[in-house]
Structure formats: C-alpha cells, structure tokens
N, C-alpha and C positions, 0 to 999 in steps of 0.2 A: 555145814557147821551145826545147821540146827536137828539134824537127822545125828550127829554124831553124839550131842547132849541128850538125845532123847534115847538113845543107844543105853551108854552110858548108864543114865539113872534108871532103866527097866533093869540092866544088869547089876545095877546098886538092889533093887527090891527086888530083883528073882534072889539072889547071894543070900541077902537078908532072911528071906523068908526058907534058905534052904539049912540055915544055922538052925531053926527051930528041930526038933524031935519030936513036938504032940503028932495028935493023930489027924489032925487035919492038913498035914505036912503038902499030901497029894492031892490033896482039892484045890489050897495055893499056889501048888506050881501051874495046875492045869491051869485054874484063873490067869495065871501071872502069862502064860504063854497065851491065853487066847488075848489078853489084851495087849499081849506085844503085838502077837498078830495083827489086830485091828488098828494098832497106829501106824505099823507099816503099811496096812490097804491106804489109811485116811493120808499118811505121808505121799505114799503114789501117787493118791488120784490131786492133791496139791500140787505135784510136781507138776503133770499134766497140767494141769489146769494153770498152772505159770507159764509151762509153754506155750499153749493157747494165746496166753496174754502175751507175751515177746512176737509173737508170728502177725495178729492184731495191730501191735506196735508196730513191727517193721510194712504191715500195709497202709499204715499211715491212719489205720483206727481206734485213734486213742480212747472213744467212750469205753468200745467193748472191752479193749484194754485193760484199763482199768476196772470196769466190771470185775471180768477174771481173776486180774490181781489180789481184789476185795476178797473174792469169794476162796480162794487159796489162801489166803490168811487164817478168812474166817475154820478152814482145814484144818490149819497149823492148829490153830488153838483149840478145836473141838480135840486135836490129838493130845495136844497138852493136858487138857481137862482129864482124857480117862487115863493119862500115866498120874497122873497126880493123884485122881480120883481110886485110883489101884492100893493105895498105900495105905 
C-alpha cells in the first residue's frame, strides 16, 4: 500500500513538472527520475530488511526482529523524505 502512495505522488510531480515549457523542463524530469529511482532502491532494500525481520521472528528472535523492523521503517521514511523533498 505504501509503495503504491509513493508510486502514485512521484507520478503526481513527474506529470506536474512535465505541464511546465521553460527550459529547465529536462533537468526536472531527469532529477524527478533519479529520485524515483532512489526510493525504489531505498523501498527494496526495506522490503528486505522486513523480511529479515519475519524470518528472525519465526526463529523465535524477537530482539533482532525487531531491530530490523526499526530499521526498515526508518527506510520507509528516509524514502518519504526525498519524494517529499523532490517537490
């Protein structure tokens, strides 16, 4: 759900940014795509690192667990930060 919101509003500011005409039209899009790019890496390596945490869980290692879990959050929102930060 939360890859699909994040989906979603890059496609909101790439759209936005392709209504404009000035000249720096193509330096936006390129920015707009490298920073999709990068929330899809940082989205990945969350995912991952979720998994990590379920597989931890089912061995009955709840610290590290939850460790992982933290740190996949803290993923999530470093990615929120640079779609936000894009705008």
């Amino acid at each position: 759900m939360k890859k699909i919101i994040a989906t979603a509003a890059i496609a909101t500011f790439a759209l936005s940014l392709a209504a404009c005409n000035g000249a720096n039209e193509e330096a936006g899009e390129q920015a707009d795509d490298v920073t999709e790019a990068q929330g899809e890496v940082l989205d990945a390596q969350s995912g991952v690192t979720e998994a990590q945490a379920d597989l931890a869980e089912e061995k009955g290692d709840e610290a590290t667990a939850e460790q992982l879990e933290e740190k996949a959050e803290i993923g999530r929102a470093s990615c929120r930060e640079r779609v936000l930060s894009s705008v």
